[in-house]
VOTI-931889 format. One line per 2 residues: number of its first residue (from 0); for each residue x, y, z of C-alpha. Coordinates in steps of 0.25 Angstrom, whole numbers, plus 5000, padded with zeros to 4 digits. Example, Ala and Ser with C-alpha at 12.3 -4.5 7.8 and 13.67 -1.06 7.14 Angstrom:
! residues 2
0> 5049/4982/5031; 5055/4996/5029
***
This chain:
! residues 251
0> 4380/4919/4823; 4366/4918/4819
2> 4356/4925/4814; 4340/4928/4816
4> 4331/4927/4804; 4328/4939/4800
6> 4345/4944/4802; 4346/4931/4791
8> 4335/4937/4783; 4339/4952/4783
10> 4354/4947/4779; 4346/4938/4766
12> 4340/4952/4763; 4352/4958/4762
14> 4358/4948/4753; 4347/4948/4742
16> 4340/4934/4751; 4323/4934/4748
18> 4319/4933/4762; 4303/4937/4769
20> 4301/4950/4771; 4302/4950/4788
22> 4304/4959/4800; 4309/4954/4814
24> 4303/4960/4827; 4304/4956/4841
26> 4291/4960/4848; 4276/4954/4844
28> 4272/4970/4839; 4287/4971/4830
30> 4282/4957/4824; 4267/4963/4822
32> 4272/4974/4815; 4282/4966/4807
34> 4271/4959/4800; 4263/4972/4797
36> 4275/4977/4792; 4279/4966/4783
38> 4265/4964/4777; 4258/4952/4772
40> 4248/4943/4779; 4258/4930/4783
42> 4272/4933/4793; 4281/4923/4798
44> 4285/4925/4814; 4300/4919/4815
46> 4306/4919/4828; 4321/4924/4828
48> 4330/4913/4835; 4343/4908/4829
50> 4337/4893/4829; 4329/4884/4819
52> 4317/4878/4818; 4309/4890/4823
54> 4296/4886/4815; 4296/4872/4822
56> 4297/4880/4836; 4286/4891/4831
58> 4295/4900/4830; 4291/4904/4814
60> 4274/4910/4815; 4265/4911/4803
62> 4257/4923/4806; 4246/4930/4798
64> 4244/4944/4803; 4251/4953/4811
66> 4246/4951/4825; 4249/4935/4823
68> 4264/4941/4820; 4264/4947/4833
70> 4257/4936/4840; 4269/4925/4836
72> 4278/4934/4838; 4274/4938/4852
74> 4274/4922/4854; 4289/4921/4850
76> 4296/4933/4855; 4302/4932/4869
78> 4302/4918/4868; 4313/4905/4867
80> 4311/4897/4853; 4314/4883/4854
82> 4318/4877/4839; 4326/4864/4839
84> 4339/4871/4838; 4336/4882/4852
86> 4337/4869/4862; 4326/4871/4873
88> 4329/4884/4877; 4325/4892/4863
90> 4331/4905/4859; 4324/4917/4862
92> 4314/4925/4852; 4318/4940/4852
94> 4314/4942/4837; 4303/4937/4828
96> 4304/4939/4812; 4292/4943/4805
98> 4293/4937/4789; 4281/4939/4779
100> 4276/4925/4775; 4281/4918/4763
102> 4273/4909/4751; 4283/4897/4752
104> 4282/4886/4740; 4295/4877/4747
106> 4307/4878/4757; 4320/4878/4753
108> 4333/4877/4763; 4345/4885/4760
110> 4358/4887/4768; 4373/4889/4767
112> 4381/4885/4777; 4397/4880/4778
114> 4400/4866/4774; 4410/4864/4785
116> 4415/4849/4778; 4417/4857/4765
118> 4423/4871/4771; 4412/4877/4761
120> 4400/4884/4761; 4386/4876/4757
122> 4372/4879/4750; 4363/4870/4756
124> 4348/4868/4753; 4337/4859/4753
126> 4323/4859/4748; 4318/4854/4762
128> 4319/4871/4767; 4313/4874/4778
130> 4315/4860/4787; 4328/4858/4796
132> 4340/4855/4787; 4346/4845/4795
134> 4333/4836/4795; 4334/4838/4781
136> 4347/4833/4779; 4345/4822/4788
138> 4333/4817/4781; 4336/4821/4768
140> 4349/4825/4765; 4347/4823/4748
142> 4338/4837/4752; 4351/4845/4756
144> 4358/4851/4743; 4371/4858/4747
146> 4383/4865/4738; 4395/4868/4744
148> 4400/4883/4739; 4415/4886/4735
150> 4419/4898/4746; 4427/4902/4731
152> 4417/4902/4722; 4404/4905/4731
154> 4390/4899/4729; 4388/4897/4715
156> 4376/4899/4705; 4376/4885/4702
158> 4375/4878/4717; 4365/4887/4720
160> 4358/4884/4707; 4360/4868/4710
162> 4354/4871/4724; 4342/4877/4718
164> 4340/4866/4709; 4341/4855/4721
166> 4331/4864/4728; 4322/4864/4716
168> 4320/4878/4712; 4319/4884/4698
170> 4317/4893/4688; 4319/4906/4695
172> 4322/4902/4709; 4337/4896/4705
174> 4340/4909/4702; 4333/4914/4714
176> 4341/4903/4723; 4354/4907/4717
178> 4353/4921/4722; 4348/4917/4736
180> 4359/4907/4738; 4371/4917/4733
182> 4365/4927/4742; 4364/4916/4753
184> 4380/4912/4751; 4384/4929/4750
186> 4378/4931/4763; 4383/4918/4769
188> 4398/4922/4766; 4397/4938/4767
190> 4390/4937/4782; 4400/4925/4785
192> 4387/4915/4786; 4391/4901/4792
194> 4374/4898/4787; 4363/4904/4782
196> 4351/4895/4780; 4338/4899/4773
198> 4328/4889/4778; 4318/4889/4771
200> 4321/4896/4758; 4307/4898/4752
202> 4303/4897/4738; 4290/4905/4739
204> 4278/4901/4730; 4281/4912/4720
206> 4295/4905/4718; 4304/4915/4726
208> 4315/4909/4735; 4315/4915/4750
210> 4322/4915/4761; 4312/4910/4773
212> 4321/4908/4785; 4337/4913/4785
214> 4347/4906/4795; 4361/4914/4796
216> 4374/4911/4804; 4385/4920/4803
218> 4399/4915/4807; 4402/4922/4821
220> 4416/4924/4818; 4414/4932/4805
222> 4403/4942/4813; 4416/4953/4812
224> 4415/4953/4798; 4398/4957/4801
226> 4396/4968/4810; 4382/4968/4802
228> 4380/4952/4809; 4386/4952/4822
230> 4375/4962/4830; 4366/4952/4823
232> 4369/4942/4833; 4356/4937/4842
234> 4363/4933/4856; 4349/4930/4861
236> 4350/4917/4852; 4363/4912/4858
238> 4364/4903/4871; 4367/4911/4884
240> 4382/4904/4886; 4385/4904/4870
242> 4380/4919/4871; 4389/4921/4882
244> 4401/4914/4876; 4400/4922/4863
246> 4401/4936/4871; 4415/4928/4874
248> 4421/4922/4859; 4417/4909/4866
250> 4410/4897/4863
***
């Protein structure tokens, strides 16, 4: 099952995540107010569909005053989004988030997922954030740093740490990494995650890590254990015969 933006974001919260301060609405005015209310002079418009490449599709606005929130908004909402991973069709805009904008220095990709060869969970990151993963790895795989994690043991302090220093951070932000990634792996198990994908993960121009963009995909078969997740569900975002099969426990 997968999540909307701004569900990912509010679960980061809840674990200790840095993430943009944001508010979702799902009308032009709600997304108005939302840029009033979060202050600032810069928001981001993100249209709320469970598929990538939204920014490439203009679904991700740069807005600079309130009225121009709306405007963009009002240009998303009732509307398909095609993305490379919609097919022709798109998936329907009912919700927009509203994110104050961020002073980005460099994009990071982070994500933890299972290895299915190695029956383990892996880190994976790259300094190419931001762009599609795969392309990466087909283009440039030596960019790809990945750890495999012992379910025993957990994600330990010095994986994270050779991660950070692959990515090329320092000084503070080792530290800084190490807390996001043992958050990131604590959520990934305790809400029975099969992904989570922060891409990008920003370091700001004042040096702070932050979570830009938050990707989440919780194992279906484990939603009993989450009566939290389960009503969280977007049916809007599945197709009509997979919608209909799922009302049945079929596939």
């Amino acid at each position: 099952m997968n999540l909307h933006e701004y569900q990912a974001k509010d679960l980061f919260r809840g674990y200790g995540i840095p993430v943009p301060a944001g508010k979702v609405a799902a009308s032009a005015d709600e997304a108005a107010d939302a840029a009033r209310a979060l202050g600032g002079t810069v928001w981001m418009v993100k249209a709320q569909v469970h598929a990538g490449g939204r920014g490439k599709a203009g679904g991700v606005q740069l807005a600079r005053d309130p009225d121009a929130v709306g405007v963009a908004a009002a240009h998303m909402l009732g509307r398909a989004l095609v993305t490379q991973q919609t097919g022709r069709e798109g998936l329907p805009v009912e919700r927009v988030y509203i994110e104050s904008g961020s002073d980005i220095a460099r994009e990071i990709y982070l994500s933890l997922t299972l290895n299915r060869e190695r029956g383990r969970i892996a880190l994976i990151a790259s300094a190419s954030g931001g762009m599609d993963i795969e392309e990466v790895a087909h283009e440039t795989p030596e960019k790809i740093l990945s750890v495999t994690i012992h379910p025993a043991a957990g994600l330990q302090a010095h994986q994270a740490r050779d991660i950070a220093f692959g990515l090329g951070l320092s000084g503070s932000q080792i530290a800084e990494f190490q807390s996001l990634a043992a958050a990131l792996y604590r959520l990934y198990i305790e809400k029975d995650l099969s992904l989570v994908e922060v891409n990008p993960l920003i370091v700001t121009r004042g040096g702070a890590l932050m979570a830009l963009d938050a990707k989440i995909n919780v194992d279906a078969n484990a939603l009993l254990r989450h009566p939290d997740l389960a009503p969280r569900r977007d049916a809007s975002q599945k197709d009509p015969m997979e919608r209909r099969a799922a009302e049945h426990d079929i596939n």
